[in-house]
C-alpha positions in Angstrom: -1.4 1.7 -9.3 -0.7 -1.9 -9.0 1.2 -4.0 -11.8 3.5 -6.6 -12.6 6.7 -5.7 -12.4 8.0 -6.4 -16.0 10.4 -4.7 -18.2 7.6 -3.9 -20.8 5.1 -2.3 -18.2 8.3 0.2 -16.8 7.7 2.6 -19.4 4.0 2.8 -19.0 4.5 3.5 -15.3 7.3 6.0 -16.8 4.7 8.0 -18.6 1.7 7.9 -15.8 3.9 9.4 -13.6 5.1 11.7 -16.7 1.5 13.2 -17.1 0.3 12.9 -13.8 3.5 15.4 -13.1 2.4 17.9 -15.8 -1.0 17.9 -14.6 0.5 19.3 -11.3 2.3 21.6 -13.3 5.4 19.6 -11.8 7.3 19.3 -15.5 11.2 20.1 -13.8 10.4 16.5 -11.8 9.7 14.5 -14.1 13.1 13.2 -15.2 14.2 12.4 -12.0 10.7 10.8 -10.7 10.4 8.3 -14.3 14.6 7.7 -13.3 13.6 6.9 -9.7 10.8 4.8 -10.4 12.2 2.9 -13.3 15.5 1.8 -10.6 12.7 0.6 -8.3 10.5 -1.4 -10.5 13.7 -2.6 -12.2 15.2 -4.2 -8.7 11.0 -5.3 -8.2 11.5 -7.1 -11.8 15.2 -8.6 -10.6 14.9 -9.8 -7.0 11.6 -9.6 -5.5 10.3 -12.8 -4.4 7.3 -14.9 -4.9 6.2 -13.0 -7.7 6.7 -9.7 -9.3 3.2 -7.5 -8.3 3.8 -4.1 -7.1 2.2 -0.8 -6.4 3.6 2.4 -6.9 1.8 5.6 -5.3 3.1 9.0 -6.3 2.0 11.9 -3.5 2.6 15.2 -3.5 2.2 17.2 0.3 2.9 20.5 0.4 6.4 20.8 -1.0 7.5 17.4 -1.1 6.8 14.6 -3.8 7.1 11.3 -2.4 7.4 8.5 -4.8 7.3 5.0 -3.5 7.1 0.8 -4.1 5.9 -1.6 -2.3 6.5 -5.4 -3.3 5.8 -8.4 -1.6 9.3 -9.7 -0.7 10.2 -9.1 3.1 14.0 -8.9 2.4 15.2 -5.0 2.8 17.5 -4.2 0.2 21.4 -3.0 0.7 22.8 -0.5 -1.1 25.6 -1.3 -3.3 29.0 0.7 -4.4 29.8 -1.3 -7.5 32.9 -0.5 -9.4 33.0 2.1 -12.5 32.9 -1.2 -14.7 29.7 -3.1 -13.2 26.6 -3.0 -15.5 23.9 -3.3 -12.6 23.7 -2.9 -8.5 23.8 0.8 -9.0 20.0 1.9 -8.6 19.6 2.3 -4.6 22.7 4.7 -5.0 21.5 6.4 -7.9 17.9 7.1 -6.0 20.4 8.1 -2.9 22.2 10.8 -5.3 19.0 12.5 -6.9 16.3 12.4 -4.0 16.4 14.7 -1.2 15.5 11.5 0.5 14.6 7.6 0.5 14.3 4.8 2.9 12.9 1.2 3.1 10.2 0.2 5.6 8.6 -3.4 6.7 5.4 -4.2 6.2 5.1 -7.2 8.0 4.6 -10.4 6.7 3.4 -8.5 3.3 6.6 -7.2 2.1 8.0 -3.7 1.9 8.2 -0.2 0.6 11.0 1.6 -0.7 10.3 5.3 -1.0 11.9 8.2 -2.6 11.3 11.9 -2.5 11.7 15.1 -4.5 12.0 18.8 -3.3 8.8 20.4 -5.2 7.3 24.0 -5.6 4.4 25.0 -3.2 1.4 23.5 -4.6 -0.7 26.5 -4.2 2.0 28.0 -7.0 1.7 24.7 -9.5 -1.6 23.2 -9.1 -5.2 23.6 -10.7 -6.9 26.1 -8.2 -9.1 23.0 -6.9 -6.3 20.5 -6.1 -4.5 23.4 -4.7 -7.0 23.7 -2.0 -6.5 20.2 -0.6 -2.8 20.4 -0.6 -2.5 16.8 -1.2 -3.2 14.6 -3.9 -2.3 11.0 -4.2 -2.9 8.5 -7.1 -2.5 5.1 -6.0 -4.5 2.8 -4.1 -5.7 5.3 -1.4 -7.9 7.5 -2.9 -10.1 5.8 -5.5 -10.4 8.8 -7.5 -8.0 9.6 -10.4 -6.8 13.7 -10.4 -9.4 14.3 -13.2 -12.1 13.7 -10.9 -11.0 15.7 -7.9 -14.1 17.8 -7.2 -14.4 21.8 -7.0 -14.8 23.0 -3.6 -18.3 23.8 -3.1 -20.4 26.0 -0.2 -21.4 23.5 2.5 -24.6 25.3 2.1 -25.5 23.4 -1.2 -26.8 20.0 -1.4 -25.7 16.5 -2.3 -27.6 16.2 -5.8 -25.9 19.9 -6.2 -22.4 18.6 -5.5 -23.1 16.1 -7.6 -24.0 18.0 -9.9 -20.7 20.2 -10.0 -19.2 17.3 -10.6 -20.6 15.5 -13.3 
């Protein structure tokens, strides 16, 4: 989803990850995923430069769930060991602590991407039966098609106007 980063659009990115996580049946990540993305969109809001547009993609492969940010602001960010009395600075560490892993990568001219990820259950355990059978599902730019509207297998023996059908 793309979106400004502002302090009053945090918490509505905080509960589309929220129900996008229960719809996987993911409930036990959804603290740490709204924690992770709310450090990321908060250092979007504070230092990224020209302007504050994001887009956050949440993806689930397999066992992993990768959330991550990309803004337009080519600087990489540094992590920071503030002291036990410093009220910001601590949000790359805090990602650090709860992910099984993170990272920052380029992208060119247009900015970068700070990434997180979570350790999740097998998909074929938490998911609807249909998403289950892809074994990846991403919202975010990249698809086009919000998880409601992932489609049912269906025979390659039917037709188009059938599939369409299934799916209407």
């Amino acid at each position: 989803m793309e979106l400004q980063a502002l302090p009053s659009r945090i918490g509505q990115v905080r509960r589309i990850i929220s129900a996008q996580l229960r719809y996987w049946h993911l409930d036990p990540l959804i603290d740490q995923a709204a924690l992770g993305v709310t450090e990321l969109l908060t250092n979007v809001h504070r230092h990224a430069r020209p302007d504050k547009m994001c887009t956050v993609d949440v993806e689930l492969l397999l066992d992993r769930l990768t959330v991550s940010v990309h803004d337009h602001d080519p600087r990489m960010p540094t992590v920071r060991r503030p002291g036990s009395s410093a009220t910001s600075g601590r949000g790359l560490a805090l990602i650090a602590a709860m992910s099984e892993s993170w990272g920052v990568r380029p992208q060119g001219d247009s900015g970068k991407v700070v990434w997180f990820t979570l350790p999740a259950p097998s998909p074929a355990v938490t998911m609807p039966p249909c998403a289950a059978v892809y074994g990846a599902t991403t919202i975010g730019p990249f698809t086009g098609l919000p998880p409601a509207e992932i489609l049912p297998v269906v025979p390659e023996t039917e037709t188009v106007a059938a599939r369409s059908a299934v799916a209407g």
